[in-house]
N, C-alpha and C positions, 0 to 999 in steps of 0.2 A: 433823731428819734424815729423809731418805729412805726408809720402811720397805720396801727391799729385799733382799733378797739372793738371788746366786746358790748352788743347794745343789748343783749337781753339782762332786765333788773328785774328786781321785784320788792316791793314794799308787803310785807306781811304785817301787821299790827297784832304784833304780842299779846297773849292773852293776859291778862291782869292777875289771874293769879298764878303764872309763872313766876314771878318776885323773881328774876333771875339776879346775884348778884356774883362782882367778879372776887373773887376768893382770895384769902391775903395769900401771896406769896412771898411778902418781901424779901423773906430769908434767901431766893432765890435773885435778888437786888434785878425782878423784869420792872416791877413798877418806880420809877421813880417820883419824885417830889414833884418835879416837873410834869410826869406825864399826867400825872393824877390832877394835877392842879388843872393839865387841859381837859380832862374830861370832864371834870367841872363845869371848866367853860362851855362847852359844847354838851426699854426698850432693845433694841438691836443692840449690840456693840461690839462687832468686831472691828478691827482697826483697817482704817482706809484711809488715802490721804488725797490730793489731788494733782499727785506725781503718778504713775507708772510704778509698779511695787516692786521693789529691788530683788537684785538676782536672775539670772538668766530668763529673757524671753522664750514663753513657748513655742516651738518651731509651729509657722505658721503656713497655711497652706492659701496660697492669691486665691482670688475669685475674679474671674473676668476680666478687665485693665489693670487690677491691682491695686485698685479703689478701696475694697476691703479684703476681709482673710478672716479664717477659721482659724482662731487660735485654742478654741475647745470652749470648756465652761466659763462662763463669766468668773472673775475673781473677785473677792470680797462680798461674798454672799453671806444672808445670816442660815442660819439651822430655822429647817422647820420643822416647829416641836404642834405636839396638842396641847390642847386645853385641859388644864388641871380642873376637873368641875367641882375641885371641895373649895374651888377659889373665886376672888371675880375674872374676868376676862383681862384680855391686855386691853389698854389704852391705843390704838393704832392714831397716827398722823401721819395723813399721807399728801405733801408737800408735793406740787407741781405746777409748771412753767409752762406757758402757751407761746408756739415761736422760736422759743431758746435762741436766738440769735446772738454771738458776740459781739456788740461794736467797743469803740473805744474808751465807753465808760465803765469796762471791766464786770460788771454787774453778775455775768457769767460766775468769771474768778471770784467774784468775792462770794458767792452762796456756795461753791463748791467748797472753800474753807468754811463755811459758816455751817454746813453738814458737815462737814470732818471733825471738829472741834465738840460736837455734839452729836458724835456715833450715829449719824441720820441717813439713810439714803432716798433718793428725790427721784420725782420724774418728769424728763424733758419731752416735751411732746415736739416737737422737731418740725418745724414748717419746709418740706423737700426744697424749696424755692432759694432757702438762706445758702444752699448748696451749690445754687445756680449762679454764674454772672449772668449782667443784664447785657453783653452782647451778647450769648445765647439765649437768651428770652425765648426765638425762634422754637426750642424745642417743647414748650410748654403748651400743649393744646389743651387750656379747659373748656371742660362741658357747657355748651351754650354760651361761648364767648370768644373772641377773636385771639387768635393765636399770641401768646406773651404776655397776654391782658391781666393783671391782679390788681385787686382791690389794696395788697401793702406795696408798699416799695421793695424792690431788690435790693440787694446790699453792696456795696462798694464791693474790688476784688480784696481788699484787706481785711472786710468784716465777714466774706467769706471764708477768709481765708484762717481767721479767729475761730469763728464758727465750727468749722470742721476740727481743729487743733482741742478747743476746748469738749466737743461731742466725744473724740478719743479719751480725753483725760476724766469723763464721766461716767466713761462704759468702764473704764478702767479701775475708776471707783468704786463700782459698783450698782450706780446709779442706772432707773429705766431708761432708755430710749425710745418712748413712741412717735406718734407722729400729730401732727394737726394739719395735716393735707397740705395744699400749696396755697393755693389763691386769696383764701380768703374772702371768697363771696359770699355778703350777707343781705345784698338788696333784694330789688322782690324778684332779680333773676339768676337771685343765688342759689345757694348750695340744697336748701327745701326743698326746692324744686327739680333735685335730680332723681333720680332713678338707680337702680340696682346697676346700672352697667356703666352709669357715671360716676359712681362710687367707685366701682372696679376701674376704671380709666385712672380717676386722679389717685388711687392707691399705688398705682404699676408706677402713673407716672413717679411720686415720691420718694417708692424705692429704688425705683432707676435715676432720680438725682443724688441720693447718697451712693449708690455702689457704683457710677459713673465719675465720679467727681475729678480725678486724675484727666480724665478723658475729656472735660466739659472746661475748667478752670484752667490745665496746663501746669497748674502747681506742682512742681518735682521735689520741693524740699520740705514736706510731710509723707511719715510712714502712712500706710495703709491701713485705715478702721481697721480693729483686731476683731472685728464680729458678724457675722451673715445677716446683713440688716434683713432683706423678709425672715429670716428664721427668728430674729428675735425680735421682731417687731409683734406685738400682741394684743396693743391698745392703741387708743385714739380718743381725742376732742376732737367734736368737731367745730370750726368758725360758729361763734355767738350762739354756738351749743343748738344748732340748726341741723334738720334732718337725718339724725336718728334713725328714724322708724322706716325708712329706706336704705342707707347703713346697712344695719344688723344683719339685714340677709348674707350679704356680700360678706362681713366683717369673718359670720360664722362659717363663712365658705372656705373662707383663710387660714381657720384654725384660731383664729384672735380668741384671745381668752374671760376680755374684761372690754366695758366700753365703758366712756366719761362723758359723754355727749345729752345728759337725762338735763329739761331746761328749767333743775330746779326739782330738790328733794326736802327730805325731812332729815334729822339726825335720827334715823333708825338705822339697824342691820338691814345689810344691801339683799336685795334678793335677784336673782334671775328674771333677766328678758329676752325675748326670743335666742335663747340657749349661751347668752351671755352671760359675765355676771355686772350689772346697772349700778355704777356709781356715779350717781347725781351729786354736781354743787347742792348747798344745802343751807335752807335756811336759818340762817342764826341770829341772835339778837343783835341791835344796834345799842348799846348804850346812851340813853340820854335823847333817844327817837322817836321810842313808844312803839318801832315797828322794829320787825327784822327784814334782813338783806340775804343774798346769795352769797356765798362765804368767797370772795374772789374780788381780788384788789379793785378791781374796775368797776365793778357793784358797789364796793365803797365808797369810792370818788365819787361813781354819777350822784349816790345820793349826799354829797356832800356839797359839791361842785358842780353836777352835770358836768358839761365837756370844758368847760372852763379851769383852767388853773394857774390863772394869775393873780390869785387876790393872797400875797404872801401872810399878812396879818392872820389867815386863820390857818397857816398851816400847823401849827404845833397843837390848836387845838383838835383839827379833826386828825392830825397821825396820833394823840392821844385816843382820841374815840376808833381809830382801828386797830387801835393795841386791843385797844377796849371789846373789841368786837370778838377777833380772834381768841380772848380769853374768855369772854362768856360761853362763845360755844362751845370751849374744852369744857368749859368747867362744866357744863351743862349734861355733856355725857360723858366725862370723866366723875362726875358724882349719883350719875344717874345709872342709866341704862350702857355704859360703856361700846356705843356707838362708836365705826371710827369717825375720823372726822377728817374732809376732804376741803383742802386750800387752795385754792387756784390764784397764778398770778401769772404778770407778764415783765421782762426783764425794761420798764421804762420809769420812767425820772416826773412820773406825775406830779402835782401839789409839791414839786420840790423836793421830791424820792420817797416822800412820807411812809407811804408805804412799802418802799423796801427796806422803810427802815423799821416800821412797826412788824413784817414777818419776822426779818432777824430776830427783834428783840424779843418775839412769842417762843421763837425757834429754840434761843439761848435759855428763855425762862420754865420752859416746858419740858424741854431736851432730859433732861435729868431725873425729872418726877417719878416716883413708885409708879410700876408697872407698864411706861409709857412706851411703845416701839414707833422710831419715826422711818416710815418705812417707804418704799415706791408702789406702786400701783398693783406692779406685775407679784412683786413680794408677798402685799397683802392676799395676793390672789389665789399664789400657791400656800399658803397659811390658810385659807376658808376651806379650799378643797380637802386640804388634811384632817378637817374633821370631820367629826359623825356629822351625816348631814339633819338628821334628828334635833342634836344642839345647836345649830345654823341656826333651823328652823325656829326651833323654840326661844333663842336670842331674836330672832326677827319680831316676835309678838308683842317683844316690848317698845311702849310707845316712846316718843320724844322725853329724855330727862328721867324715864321711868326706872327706879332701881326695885328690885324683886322685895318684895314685902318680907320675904318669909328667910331672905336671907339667898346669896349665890349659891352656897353649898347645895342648900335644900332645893331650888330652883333648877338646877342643873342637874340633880341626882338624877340615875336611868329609870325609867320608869322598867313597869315587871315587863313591859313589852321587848325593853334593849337590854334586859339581864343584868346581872350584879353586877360583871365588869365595869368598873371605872377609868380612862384611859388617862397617864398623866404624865405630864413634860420629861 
């Protein structure tokens, strides 16, 4: 196992006349007899697979040892269209992974078919480290800590070696690749406490362990990343969603487009922070809690378990209550204010895998829905800038769950300021 975790939580107590409830889907067979009975107790679609897409490779151009290469634009992208404003908005879900690390409980492979299967693309936030073996540990100088030092473990040379294999067959899907830095420092002489030019440190370092990796591993029987990791690197989390607000200078200096690092949002439209665009985890309801949680696997554990997870007797009840979870808060702004909504998880076997089993089954029962795009980060992000930023704004004013009184058509019409024009998909 992975020895990570995120420790920022948060208990918000629902307000009482939210009545949120989770909405039949059954026709979509997500809930089962089973899971409901626990809870009791307690888009896109262009076709991608998670092979390489057939037909001659684009001649590629090395970069450096040969680690990576320029093969041109990512493939299996969706179209970005505008916003039809006689309609409502799309539904976005945007599904990602803190770490991505592959070991040999395949966790990797099975989400990349569990996107495939249901036209979704994802984003891996990429920890540089999983890139490294631990006899070069040597090259890792974090800020404020002795050389080689991290808070997670490195990875055997095999789960490195997974790791890199599986990040190819992702970029190749289609899927983001960011990053979540290396170390993973969250105590009190972690990552808060750096500065502008420790950010810039552990960023160089991270992308010099993916576009080194040939040179660092010795691994000769994998091709070369098909993609310029700093060029397509755009976003980040950061560890336990700590220092932010030192970040962003650096982030904007890089050209990064979007940050995930907010500790802790609302379901509103995202708005701009220091010239970024801030998508915060976000608080959603717990079913059967009376509060809501941070929308992110390990926010659901702690408050079910805290860091315990051996008491098997309640696992089926609480992987019901995070089924539970992650459908209250679609439904919440999939009937409301059509907010996207931001999932966070990490590829480990908590409570018994509970919750990698309660994302899939959101993922499957969701995936299909009118209007729904399950999209990555960087996607969403060239999707907002395509619009009028007028409709951004005015989609921003609406609160948590809020759908337009007067109707989307009417709500969205141009006012006489942005003229007749109507712009539509």
């Amino acid at each position: 196992m992975i020895n990570f975790l995120l420790v920022t939580f948060r208990r918000v107590h629902a307000p009482r006349e939210t009545g949120i409830q989770v909405r039949d889907i059954s026709r979509r067979t997500l809930l089962s007899a089973t899971a409901l009975g626990a809870l009791g107790a307690a888009g896109c679609s262009a076709p991608r697979t998670g092979k390489p897409p057939p037909g001659p490779a684009p001649e590629a151009r090395l970069i450096g040892d040969g680690s990576t290469s320029d093969t041109g634009p990512q493939p299996n992208q969706p179209v970005v269209d505008t916003l039809d404003r006689t309609k409502a908005p799309p539904q976005f879900v945007i599904i990602s992974w803190d770490g991505a690390g592959e070991l040999s409980d395949g966790l990797f492979a099975r989400f990349l078919e569990v996107a495939r299967r249901n036209g979704a693309w994802m984003t891996f936030f990429l920890s540089g480290l999983y890139f490294l073996p631990e006899h070069r540990k040597n090259l890792y100088r974090p800020p404020g800590h002795p050389v080689g030092a991290s808070d997670i473990a490195y990875l055997s040379e095999e789960s490195v070696h997974r790791t890199i294999r599986h990040i190819d067959l992702a970029w190749r899907a289609g899927h983001e690749i960011g990053t979540h830095f290396n170390g993973h420092f969250c105590g009190p002489r972690g990552v808060r406490l750096w500065g502008a030019a420790d950010w810039a440190s552990e960023i160089e370092q991270a992308v010099r362990f993916v576009m080194n990796w040939k040179t660092n591993t010795g691994f000769t029987d994998l091709p070369p990343l098909p993609f310029d990791y700093r060029r397509e690197l755009v976003g980040a989390r950061t560890p336990c969603l700590l220092g932010q607000d030192n970040l962003l200078p650096t982030a904007a200096k890089l050209g990064w487009k979007y940050d995930a690092s907010s500790p802790g949002g609302l379901q509103v439209w995202p708005r701009r922070r220091g010239g970024l665009w801030d998508f915060p985890l976000q608080s959603i309801p717990m079913p059967g809690s009376g509060f809501e949680v941070l929308s992110m696997d390990y926010n659901i554990m702690f408050n079910q378990s805290e860091t315990s997870t051996k008491d098997k007797s309640r696992h089926r009840a609480w992987g019901g209550q995070a089924l539970g979870t992650y459908l209250a808060g679609f439904e919440r702004s999939y009937s409301g204010n059509r907010a996207p909504l931001f999932v966070g998880n990490h590829f480990e076997r908590w409570n018994g895998g509970i919750y990698m089993d309660a994302v899939e089954r959101f993922m499957d029962g969701v995936g299909g829905e009118r209007d729904v795009r399950m999209v990555s980060f960087r996607q969403f992000t060239d999707w907002i800038n395509a619009q009028d930023p007028a409709v951004v704004e005015r989609l921003a004013t609406l609160g948590v769950g809020q759908r337009p009184e007067q109707g989307w058509a009417e709500f969205l019409a141009p006012s006489e300021a942005e003229g007749a024009a109507v712009p539509v998909s």
